[in-house]
C-alpha positions, 0 to 999 in steps of 0.5 A: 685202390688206395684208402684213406689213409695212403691218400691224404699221405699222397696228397700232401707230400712233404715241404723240403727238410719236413719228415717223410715216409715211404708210401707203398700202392696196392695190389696192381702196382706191386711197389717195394724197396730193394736194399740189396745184398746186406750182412749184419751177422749171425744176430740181427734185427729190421725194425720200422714203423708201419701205417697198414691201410689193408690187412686183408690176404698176404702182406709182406713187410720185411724179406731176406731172399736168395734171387739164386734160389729164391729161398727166403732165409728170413720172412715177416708178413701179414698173412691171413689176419696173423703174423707170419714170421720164418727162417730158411723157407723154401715152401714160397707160399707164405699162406701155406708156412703155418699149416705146413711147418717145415722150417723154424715158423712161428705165427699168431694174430697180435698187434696191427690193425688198419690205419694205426701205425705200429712199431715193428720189429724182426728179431734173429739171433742165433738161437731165437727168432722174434717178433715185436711189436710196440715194444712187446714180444708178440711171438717167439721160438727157440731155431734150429737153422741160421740164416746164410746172408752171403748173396742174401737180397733184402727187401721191404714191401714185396714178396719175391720168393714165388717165382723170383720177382716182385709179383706177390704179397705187397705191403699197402701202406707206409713205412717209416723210420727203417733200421737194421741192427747188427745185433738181436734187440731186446723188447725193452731196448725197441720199445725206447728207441721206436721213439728216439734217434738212434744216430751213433747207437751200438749196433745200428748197421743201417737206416733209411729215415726217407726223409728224402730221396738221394736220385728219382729212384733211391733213397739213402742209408745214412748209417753207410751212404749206400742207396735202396731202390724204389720198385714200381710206384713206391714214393716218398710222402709225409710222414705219420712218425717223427722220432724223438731226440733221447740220447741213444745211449740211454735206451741200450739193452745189450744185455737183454735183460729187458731194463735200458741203461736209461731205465737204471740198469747199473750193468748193461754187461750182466742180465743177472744186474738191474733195478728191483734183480732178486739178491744172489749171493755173488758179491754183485749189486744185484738190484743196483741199490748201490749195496752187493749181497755179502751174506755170512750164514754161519758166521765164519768169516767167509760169505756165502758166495765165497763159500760157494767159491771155495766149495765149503758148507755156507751152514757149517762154520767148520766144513772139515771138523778139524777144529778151526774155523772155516775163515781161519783155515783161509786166513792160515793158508790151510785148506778149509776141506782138509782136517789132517792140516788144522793142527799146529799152533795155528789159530784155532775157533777159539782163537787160543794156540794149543801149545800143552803136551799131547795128551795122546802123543799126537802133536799139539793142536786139535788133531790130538783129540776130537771134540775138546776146544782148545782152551778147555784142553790145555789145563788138561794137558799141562797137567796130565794125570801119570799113568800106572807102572807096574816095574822099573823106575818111573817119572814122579814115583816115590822112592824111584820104585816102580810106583807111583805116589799114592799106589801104595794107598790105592793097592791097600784099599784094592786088598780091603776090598777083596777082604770084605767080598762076601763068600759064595 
């Protein structure tokens, strides 16, 4: 018997051009919609507005069956006071699916109550499935089995995974505003369109608005032309939802980082990317501020992100040690990792090229010692102290003995030394 509810939306059908509904009886007149066979692809998403007018028992709102096996490949119903929500069942008795979870099941009371119409949605991607209602996800896990949609049959209202027809489990109630999208939505994404048209939207594979029927039985998708066929009593009849007419583009998602482009996401391609996104070192407006994170922690002339990049130390201005800065090695074409190619006359962290002798016969640069910066280094280098010869001529010796200048003073005082050593 009908309720309230259903029966003012029976009584009062709609005027031509008004919105409506679809109206779906009780337990005796077992009415449904059959859309028949439809594959959007691996992720995809059924949403409708719903008007429960009994909770009691199994209700079945959304079913995607195989009539050949009568396996459903993807289930949404009210059963027993919670949600129940599966994939690639072939247990047939949805009160059993929680208790017995066999298949990739998910179930949990949330979000509906007797005459207040709902937003809900089935989500199914191919990693998650979902349930969403008024725009938060209700419940949710992680899948192991995707659906095969190939001779798939879809259905509102009914359960015919039982014994293959539409005998068990319908929805009492109205149901409005049915669309399928080729792709998982995110939260967010339902949340704005449940209150928008999606005409022209990414994605929308199929809607039926049941504004009116397209013969006696059917009613049309407006997204393909195809036509859905009423079971049993099923009727059209005024309307309990109208959506609204917000641009569609400003409600997509299709990133699922839970922010629309109309909600100020600034990259609708990156979930790492929207208003109020902690910073990253990535060179990317992150929290669409209109200004990229380009922070340098050591101060070489590399941001992080490009050290990162690189594989240097964003802490150590000089990753390799060998006396140039990391941004210099990169300005040079020297590799930043190596310290063996710093030398030359390139550049250096001073910024002063080392072009004095080597001090130990190594070629000029910072590879000829190890911890003197240039500019230090090369008064040092351009006058080395000269080293001792003890025979043959030598550079800078007095006379061309085999002497330097000043040995003579310095092996006289070496004597004086000895002389004056006290004896034993």
């Amino acid at each position: 018997m009908l309720r309230s509810s259903l029966l003012v939306l029976l009584a009062l059908p709609a005027a031509r051009g008004e919105e409506q509904a679809l109206v779906l009886g009780d337990d005796e007149s077992l009415d449904g919609l059959s859309l028949g066979v439809l594959d959007p692809g691996p992720a995809f998403t059924i949403e409708a507005w719903v008007l429960p007018d009994e909770l009691e028992d199994e209700h079945t709102l959304f079913e995607l069956v195989d009539p050949e096996t009568n396996v459903a490949h993807a289930y949404l119903g009210w059963v027993e006071g919670e949600w129940v929500a599966n994939l690639v069942d072939n247990n047939r008795f949805e009160t059993d699916t929680c208790e017995n979870a066999v298949v990739d099941v998910v179930c949990g009371p949330s979000g509906l109550a007797e005459d207040t119409p709902a937003h809900v949605a089935l989500v199914v991607s191919p990693t998650e499935l979902a349930v969403v209602v008024d725009g938060a996800t209700v419940l949710s896990r992680a899948v192991s089995t995707a659906p095969d949609l190939g001779l798939v049959r879809w259905q509102v209202g009914i359960d015919t995974d039982h014994r293959g027809e539409f005998d068990d489990g319908p929805w009492i109630g109205a149901v409005d505003e049915l669309r399928i999208w080729s792709r998982a939505l995110s939260a967010a994404e339902l949340a704005c369109r449940s209150a928008t048209d999606p005409s022209g939207a990414s994605g929308l594979f199929a809607r039926y608005p049941f504004d009116s029927l397209a013969s006696a039985t059917t009613v049309a998708d407006t997204v393909s032309g195809a036509t859905a066929t009423l079971v049993g009593d099923a009727a059209l009849g005024a309307s309990f939802h109208t959506p609204g007419t917000g641009r569609s583009g400003d409600c997509t998602d299709a990133d699922q980082d839970g922010v629309t482009v109309g909600a100020g996401d600034c990259d609708d391609t990156d979930p790492t990317v929207y208003p109020g996104a902690p910073e990253l070192d990535d060179g990317i407006d992150n929290d669409c501020d209109g200004e990229a994170e380009d922070r340098d922690t050591d101060g070489d002339g590399l941001t992080d992100a490009e050290e990162a990049a690189l594989g240097t130390d964003p802490l150590r201005a000089d990753t390799d040690g060998g006396g140039v800065g990391d941004g210099d090695e990169v300005a040079a074409g020297t590799d930043p990792l190596d310290p063996d190619d710093d030398g030359g006359d390139a550049p250096t962290d001073s910024g002063v090229a080392d072009t004095g002798p080597a001090d130990s016969g190594a070629a000029p640069g910072p590879d000829d010692d190890t911890a003197v910066p240039d500019q230090v280094e090369s008064p040092l280098e351009a006058a080395p102290v000269a080293p001792l010869y003890l025979g043959g001529a030598c550079p800078g010796c007095a006379g061309g003995g085999g002497l330097p200048a000043g040995a003579g003073l310095l092996l006289g005082l070496l004597g004086l030394w000895r002389r004056r050593r006290p004896r034993d």
